[in-house]
C-alpha positions as a Python dict, from the first residue, in 0.01 Angstrom:
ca = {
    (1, 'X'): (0, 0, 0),
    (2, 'X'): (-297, -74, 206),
    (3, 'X'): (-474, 148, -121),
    (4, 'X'): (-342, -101, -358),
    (5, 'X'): (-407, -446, -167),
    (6, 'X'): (-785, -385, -156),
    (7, 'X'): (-793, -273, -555),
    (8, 'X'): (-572, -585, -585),
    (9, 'X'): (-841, -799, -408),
    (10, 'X'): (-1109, -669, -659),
    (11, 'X'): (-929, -733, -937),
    (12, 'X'): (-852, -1159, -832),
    (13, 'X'): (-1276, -1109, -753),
    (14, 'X'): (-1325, -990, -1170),
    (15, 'X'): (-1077, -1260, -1316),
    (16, 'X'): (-1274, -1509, -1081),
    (17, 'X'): (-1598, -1410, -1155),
    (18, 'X'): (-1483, -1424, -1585),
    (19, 'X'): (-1382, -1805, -1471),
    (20, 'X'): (-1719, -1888, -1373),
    (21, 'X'): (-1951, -1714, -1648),
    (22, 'X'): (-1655, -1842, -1869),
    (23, 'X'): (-1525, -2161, -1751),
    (24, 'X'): (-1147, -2121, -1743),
    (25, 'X'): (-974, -2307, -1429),
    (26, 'X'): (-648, -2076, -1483),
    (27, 'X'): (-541, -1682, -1545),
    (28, 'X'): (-200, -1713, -1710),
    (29, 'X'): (-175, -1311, -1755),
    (30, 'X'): (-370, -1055, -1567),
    (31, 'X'): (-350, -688, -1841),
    (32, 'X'): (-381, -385, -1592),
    (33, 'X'): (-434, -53, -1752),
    (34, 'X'): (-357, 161, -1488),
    (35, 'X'): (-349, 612, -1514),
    (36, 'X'): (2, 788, -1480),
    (37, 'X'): (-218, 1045, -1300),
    (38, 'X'): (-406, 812, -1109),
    (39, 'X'): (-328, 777, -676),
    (40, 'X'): (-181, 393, -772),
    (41, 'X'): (145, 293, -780),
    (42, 'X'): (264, 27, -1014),
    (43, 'X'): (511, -143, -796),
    (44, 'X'): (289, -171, -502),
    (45, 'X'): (27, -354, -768),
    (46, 'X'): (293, -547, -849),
    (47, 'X'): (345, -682, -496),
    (48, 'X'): (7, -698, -417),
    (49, 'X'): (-108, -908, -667),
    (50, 'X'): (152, -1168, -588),
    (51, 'X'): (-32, -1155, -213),
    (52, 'X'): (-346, -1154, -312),
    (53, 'X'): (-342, -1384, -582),
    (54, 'X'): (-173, -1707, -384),
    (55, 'X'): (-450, -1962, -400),
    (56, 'X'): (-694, -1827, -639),
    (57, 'X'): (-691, -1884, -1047),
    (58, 'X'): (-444, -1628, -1038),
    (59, 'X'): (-206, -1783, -853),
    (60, 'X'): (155, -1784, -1031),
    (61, 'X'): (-26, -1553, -1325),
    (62, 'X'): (164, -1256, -1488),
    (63, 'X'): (56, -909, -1407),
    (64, 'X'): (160, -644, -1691),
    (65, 'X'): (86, -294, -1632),
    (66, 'X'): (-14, -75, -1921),
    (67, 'X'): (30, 310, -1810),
    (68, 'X'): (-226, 560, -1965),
    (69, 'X'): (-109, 916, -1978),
    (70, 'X'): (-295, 1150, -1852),
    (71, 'X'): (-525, 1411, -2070),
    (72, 'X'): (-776, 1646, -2071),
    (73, 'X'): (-1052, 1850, -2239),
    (74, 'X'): (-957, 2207, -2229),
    (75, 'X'): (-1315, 2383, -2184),
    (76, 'X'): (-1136, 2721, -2320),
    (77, 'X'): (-857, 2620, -2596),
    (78, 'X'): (-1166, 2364, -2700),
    (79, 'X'): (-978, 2022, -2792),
    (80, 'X'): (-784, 1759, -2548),
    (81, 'X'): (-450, 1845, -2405),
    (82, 'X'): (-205, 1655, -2240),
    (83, 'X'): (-190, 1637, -1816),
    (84, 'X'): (90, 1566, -1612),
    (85, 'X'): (-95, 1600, -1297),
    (86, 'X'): (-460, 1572, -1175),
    (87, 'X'): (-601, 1948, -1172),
    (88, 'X'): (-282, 2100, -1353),
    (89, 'X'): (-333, 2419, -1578),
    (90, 'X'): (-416, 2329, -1984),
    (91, 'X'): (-28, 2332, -2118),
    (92, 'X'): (-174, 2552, -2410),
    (93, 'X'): (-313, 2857, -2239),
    (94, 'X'): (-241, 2815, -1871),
    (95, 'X'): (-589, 2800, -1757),
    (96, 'X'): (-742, 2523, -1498),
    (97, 'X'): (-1076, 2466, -1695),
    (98, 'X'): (-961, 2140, -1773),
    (99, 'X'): (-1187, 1799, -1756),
    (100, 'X'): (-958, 1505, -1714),
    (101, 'X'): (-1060, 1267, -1992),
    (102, 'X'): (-800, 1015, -1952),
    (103, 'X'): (-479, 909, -1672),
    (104, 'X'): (-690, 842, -1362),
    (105, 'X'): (-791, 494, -1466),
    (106, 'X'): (-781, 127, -1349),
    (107, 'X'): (-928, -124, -1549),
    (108, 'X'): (-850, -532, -1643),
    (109, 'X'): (-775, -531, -2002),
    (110, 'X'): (-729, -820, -2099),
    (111, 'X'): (-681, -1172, -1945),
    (112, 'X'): (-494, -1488, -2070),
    (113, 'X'): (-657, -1808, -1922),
    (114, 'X'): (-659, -2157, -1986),
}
């Protein structure tokens, strides 16, 4: 949880720092894209943000939570393969020559603001 509150804090510092190079007063909806294979847990987030965001431009905003699966670049089947975990096998050939290419991400999206 501890994980979470700090990434939490960075994220309020981003919307806050879009206010003032863009001059909204208020984030109505925070967009989180956030990697199924990634160490963060949505729920925690979700809590978190509540925390973090009381008396900022975020305060009261709506957090959604867009999961990105996780995937891969098979070095020896050559071509991207699904991951269900950070440094599985490739699910084609069995092999661990795999370069995660996508599920370990955390990024703002998108913000609504007024």
């Amino acid at each position: 949880m501890m994980h979470e509150m700090s990434l939490c804090e960075s994220v309020i510092e981003l919307v806050e720092d879009s206010a003032r190079r863009d001059g909204f007063s208020r984030a109505r909806v925070v967009v989180l894209e956030i990697g199924e294979i990634g160490h963060v847990e949505p729920e925690a987030m979700r809590f978190c943000f509540g925390a973090v965001s009381r008396g900022t431009i975020a305060e009261n905003a709506r957090l959604d939570i867009v999961r990105v699966p996780g995937a891969g670049w098979c070095l020896d089947c050559a071509k991207t393969v699904p991951l269900a975990e950070r440094f599985g096998p490739c699910p084609e050939c069995g092999r661990h020559r795999v370069q995660m290419t996508a599920g370990d991400e955390l990024r703002v999206k998108e913000l609504e603001v007024e």
